[in-house]
C-alpha positions in Angstrom: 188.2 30.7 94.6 189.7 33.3 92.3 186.2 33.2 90.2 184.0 34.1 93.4 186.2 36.9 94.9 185.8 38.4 91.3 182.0 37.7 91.5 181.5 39.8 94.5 183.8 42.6 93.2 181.5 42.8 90.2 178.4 42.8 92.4 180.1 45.1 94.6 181.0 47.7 91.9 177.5 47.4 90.8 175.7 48.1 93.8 177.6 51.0 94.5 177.3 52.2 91.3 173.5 52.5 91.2 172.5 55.9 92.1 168.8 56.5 94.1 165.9 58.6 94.3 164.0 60.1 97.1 160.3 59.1 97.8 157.8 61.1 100.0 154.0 61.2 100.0 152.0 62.6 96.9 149.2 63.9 99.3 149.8 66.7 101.9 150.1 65.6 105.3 147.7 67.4 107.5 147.5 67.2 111.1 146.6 70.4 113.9 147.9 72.2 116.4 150.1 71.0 119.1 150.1 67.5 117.8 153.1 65.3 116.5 153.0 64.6 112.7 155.5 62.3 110.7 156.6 63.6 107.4 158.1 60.3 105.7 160.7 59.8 102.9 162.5 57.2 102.3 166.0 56.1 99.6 164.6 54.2 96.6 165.9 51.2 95.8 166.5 51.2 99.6 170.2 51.1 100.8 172.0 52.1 104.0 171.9 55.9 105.1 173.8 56.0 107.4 177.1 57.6 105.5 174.4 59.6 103.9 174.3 63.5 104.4 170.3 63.8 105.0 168.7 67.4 105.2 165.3 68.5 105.9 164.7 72.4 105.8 162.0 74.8 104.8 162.0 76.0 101.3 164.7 78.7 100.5 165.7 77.8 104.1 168.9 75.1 103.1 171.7 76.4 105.4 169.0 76.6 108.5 168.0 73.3 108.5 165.0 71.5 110.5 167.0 68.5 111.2 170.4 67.8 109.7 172.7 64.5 109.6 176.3 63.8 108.6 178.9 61.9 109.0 177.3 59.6 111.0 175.0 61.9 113.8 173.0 64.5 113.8 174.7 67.6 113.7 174.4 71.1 116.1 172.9 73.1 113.0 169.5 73.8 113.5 167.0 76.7 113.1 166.1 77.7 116.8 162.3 77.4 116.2 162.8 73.2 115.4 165.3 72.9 118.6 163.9 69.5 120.7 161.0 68.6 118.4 162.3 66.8 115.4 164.3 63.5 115.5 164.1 60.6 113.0 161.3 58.1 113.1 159.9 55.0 111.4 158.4 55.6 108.3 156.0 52.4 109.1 156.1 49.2 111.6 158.1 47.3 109.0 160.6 50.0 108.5 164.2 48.8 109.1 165.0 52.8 110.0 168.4 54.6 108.5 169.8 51.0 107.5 166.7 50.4 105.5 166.8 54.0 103.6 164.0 55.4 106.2 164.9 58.8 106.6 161.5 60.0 107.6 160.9 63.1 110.1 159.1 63.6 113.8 158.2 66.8 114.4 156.7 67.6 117.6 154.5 70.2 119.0 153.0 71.4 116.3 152.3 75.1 115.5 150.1 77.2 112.7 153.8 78.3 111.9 155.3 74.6 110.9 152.4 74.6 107.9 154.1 74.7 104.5 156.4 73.0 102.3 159.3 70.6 104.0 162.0 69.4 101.8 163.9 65.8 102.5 167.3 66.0 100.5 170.0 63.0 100.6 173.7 62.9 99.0 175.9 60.3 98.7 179.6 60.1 96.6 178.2 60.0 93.5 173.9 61.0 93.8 171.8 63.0 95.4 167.9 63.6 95.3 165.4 66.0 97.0 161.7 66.5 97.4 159.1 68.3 98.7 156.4 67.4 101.3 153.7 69.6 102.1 152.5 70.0 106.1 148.7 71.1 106.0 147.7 72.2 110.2 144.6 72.8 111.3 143.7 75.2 114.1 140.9 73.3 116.0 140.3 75.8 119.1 137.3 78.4 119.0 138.9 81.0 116.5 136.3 83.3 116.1 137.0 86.2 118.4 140.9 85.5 117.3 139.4 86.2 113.5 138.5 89.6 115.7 141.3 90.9 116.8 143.2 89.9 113.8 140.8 92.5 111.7 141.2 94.7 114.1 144.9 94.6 113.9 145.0 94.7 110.0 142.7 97.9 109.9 145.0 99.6 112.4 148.1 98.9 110.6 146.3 99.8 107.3 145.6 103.0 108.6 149.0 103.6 110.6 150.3 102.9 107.1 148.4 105.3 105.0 149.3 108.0 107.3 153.2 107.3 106.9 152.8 107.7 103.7 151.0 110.7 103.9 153.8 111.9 106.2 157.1 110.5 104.0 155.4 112.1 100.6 155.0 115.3 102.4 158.4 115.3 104.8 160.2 117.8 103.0 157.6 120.8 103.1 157.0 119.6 106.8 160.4 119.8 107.9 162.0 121.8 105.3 165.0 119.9 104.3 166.1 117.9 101.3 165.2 114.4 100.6 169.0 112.9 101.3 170.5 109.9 99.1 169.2 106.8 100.3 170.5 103.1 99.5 168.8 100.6 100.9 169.4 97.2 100.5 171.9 97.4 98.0 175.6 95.3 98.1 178.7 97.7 99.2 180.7 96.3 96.3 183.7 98.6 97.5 183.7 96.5 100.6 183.6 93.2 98.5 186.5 94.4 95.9 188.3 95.1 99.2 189.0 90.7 98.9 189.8 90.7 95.1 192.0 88.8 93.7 193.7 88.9 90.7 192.2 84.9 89.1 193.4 83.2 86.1 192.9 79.9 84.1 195.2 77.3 84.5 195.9 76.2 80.9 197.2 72.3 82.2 193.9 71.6 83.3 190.6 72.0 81.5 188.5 70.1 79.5 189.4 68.9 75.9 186.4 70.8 74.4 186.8 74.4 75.6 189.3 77.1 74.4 191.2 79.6 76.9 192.5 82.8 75.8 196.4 83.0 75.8 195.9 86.2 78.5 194.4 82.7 80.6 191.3 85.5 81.1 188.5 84.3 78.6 187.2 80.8 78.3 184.5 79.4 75.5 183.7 76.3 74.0 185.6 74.9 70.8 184.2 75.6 67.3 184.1 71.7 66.5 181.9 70.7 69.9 178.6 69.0 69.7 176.3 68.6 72.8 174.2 65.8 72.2 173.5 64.8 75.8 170.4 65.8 77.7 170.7 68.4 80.4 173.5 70.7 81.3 177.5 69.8 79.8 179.0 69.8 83.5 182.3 68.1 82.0 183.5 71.5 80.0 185.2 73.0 82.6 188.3 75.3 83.4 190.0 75.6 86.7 191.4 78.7 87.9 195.0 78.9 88.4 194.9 80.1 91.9 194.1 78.1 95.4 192.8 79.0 98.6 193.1 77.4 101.9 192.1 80.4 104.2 190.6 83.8 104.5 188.3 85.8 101.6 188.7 86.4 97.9 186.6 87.6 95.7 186.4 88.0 91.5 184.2 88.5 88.9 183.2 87.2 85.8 181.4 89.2 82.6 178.5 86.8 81.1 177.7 89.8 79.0 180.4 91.1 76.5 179.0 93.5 73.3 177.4 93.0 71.0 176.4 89.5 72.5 173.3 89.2 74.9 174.0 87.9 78.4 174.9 84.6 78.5 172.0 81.5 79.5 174.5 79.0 80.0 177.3 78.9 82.7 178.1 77.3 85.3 180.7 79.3 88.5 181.6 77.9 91.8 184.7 76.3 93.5 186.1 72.9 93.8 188.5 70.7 95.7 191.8 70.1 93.0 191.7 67.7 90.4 193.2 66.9 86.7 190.6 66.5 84.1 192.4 64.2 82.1 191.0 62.1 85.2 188.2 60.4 85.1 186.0 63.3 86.2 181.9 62.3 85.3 178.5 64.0 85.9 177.6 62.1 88.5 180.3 63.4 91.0 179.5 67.1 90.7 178.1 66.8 94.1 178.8 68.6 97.7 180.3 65.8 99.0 182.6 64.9 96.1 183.9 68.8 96.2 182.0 70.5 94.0 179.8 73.8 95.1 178.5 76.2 92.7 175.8 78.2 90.9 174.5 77.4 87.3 172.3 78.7 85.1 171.0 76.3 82.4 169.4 78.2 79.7 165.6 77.8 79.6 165.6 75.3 82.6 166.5 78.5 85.3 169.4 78.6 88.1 170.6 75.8 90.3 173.0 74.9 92.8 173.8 71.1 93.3 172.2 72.0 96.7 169.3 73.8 95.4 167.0 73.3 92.5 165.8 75.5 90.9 166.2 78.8 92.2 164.7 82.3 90.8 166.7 85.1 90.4 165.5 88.3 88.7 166.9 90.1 86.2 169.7 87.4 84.9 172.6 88.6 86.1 175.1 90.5 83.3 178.3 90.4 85.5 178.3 87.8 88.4 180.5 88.6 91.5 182.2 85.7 93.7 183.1 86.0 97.5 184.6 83.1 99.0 184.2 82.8 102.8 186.9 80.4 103.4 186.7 80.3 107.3 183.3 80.6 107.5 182.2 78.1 105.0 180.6 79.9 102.4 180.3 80.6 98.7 178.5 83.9 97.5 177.4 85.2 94.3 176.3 88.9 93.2 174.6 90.6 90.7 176.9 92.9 90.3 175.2 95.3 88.2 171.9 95.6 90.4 174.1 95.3 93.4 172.3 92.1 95.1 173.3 89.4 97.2 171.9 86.5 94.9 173.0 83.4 97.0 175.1 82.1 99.8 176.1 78.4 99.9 176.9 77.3 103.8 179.3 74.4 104.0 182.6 73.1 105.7 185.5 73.7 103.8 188.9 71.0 104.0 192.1 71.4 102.2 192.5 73.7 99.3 189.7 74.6 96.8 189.8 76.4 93.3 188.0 78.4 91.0 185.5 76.5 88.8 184.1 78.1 85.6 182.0 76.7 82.9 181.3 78.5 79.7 178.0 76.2 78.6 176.6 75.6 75.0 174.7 77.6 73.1 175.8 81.2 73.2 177.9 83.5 71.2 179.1 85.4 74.2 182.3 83.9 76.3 183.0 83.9 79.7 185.8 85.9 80.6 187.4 86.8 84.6 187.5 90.4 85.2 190.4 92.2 86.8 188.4 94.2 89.6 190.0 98.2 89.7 191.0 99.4 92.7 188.3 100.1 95.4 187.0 103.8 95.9 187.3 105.0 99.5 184.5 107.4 100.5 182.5 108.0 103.6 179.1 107.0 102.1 180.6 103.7 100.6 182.9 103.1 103.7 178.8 103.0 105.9 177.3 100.9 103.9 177.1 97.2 104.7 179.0 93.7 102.7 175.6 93.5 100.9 176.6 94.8 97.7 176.5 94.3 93.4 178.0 96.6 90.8 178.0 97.4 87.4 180.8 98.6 84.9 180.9 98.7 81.2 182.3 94.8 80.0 185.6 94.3 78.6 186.4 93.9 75.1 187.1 89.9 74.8 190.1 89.2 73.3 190.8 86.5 70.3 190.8 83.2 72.1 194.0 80.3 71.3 194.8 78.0 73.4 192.8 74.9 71.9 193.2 71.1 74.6 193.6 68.2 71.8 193.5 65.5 75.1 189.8 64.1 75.7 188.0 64.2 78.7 
């Protein structure tokens, strides 16, 4: 008897242990207007979905999702458009449905709008997996004299245009005034510094192979590490000393410290607490394990482990961090060219901590910034929480502390 209860614990431990892949069509789906189409995708090796969080959303489109399910139903997040026309389907007649790893999508009503790419994502504990499905839709009313009017409507803006130029080149000799100071677009990184806090490394828990100064401000990896593994070192990390459970804080962090370039490997988020001399593995760097952040991984571009790969343009020199705690969210700022990069949407329990990761392969370190004091002026005070900034970056200081414990 003993042997077979260990028998199934082994089996048990294996099949959990096996992570998955998502599969969807290689061809483009095409279908026309006002019909029902069914983009499928489906858990390979199959396995039960149903304490699976499963996500389809347009591309760049992740926190507005099509059709989203979690924690066991389908949840009131939705982008208005997709409101009564998508629900889960069979992905074919022999399809055992969630159960069977079939989380295929029905979307209804179909409209020239809905043509584009569609993304199926699934996490679990310890994987996740997306991919992207292309909806093709074809317009098979009489569109000729709709070809019309749409000419028409390009010339007129075209010329509308061309005259607004005209006018906005030639506004100050029409109305005699001088151009004022315009910002448009940009982050109000007074407003964000408004939240700082003052964040620093907790020296009792990192990873064996990184070094934090003894100021607990600057944080590289150790002389003696080798990466020999493929893909990004998530295990060298450092935990902030500080925890949140409410309201907003923000810090940054320089990636660019002279006479070094900016750094191509990082990695900068926030996580749920826990001791890395636990056994803390790739595998469970995932949203539902407590993980959320931004990475950059050298030639292989930025990432979330929501998103990959995302684009972002120039690399950023000095990142900025708000943390939403209320409302769910994680931001990041180019701080120098004052943009919103990023916001991650998600739901927030128990405390959370800073997360930093210095990478491999650069000279530069990564070191937290002590944000000055905001500057209160009438101009700043207008401008919207859409802000990045730029100061000159701090002189690093020598770095100490050394972790002899392995991961």
């Amino acid at each position: 008897m003993l042997s077979i209860i260990i028998a199934l614990l082994v089996n048990v431990l294996i099949e959990t242990s096996v992570s998955f892949t998502v599969v969807v069509p290689g061809d483009p789906v095409v279908s026309h207007v006002g019909s029902t189409v069914i983009l499928s995708c489906r858990i390979s090796p199959p396995e039960n979905a149903e304490a699976l969080e499963i996500r389809w959303y347009r591309q760049d489109q992740f926190s507005n999702p099509v059709l989203l399910y979690n924690h066991g139903k389908i949840q009131d997040i939705q982008e208005e458009s997709y409101r009564s026309r998508t629900s889960f389907t069979l992905w074919s007649d022999q399809s055992g449905g969630l159960k069977d790893g079939d989380v295929s999508l029905r979307l209804e009503k179909l409209t020239l709008q809905d043509e584009g790419l569609f993304l199926c994502y699934v996490s679990g504990d310890t994987s996740y997996d997306s991919r992207e499905v292309l909806l093709k839709i074809t317009d098979q009313s009489d569109s000729s004299g709709l070809w019309k009017a749409l000419f028409l409507i390009v010339l007129t803006c075209a010329f509308l245009g061309l005259v607004g130029m005209i006018l906005y080149k030639y506004r100050d000799k029409l109305t005699g005034k001088k151009p004022t100071k315009e910002i448009v677009g940009e982050v109000n990184i007074e407003e964000l510094r408004k939240h700082a806090v003052q964040i620093t490394f907790d020296q009792q828990n990192e990873s064996a192979d990184v070094i934090v100064s003894h100021e607990s401000k600057s944080v590289r990896v150790s002389d003696g590490y080798k990466h020999n593994r493929e893909g990004f070192p998530y295990h060298l990390c450092a935990l902030g000393a500080n925890k949140f459970s409410s309201g907003r804080h923000y810090w940054e962090v320089d990636l660019a410290i002279t006479p070094n370039p900016p750094k191509d490997s990082w990695l900068i988020g926030v996580m749920k607490p826990v001791n890395f001399n636990q056994a803390v593995i790739e595998t469970n760097f995932t949203p539902s394990s407590g993980f959320w952040f931004l990475c950059s991984d050298g030639p292989n571009g930025f990432h979330t482990n929501y998103v990959r790969p995302v684009t972002f343009s120039p690399r950023p020199e000095r990142l900025g961090v708000l943390l939403d705690y209320g409302k769910g969210q994680l931001s990041f700022y180019n701080v120098k060219e004052r943009k919103h990069l990023l916001t991650i949407s998600t739901s927030f329990s128990g405390s959370v901590v800073p997360l930093f990761n210095p990478g491999v392969g650069d000279q530069s370190q990564l070191r937290i910034l002590d944000c000055p004091e905001p500057l209160e002026s009438a101009e700043e005070s207008s401008q919207p929480l859409l802000s990045n900034m730029v100061s000159a970056p701090d002189k690093a200081s020598e770095m100490q502390h050394v972790r002899s414990k392995p991961l």
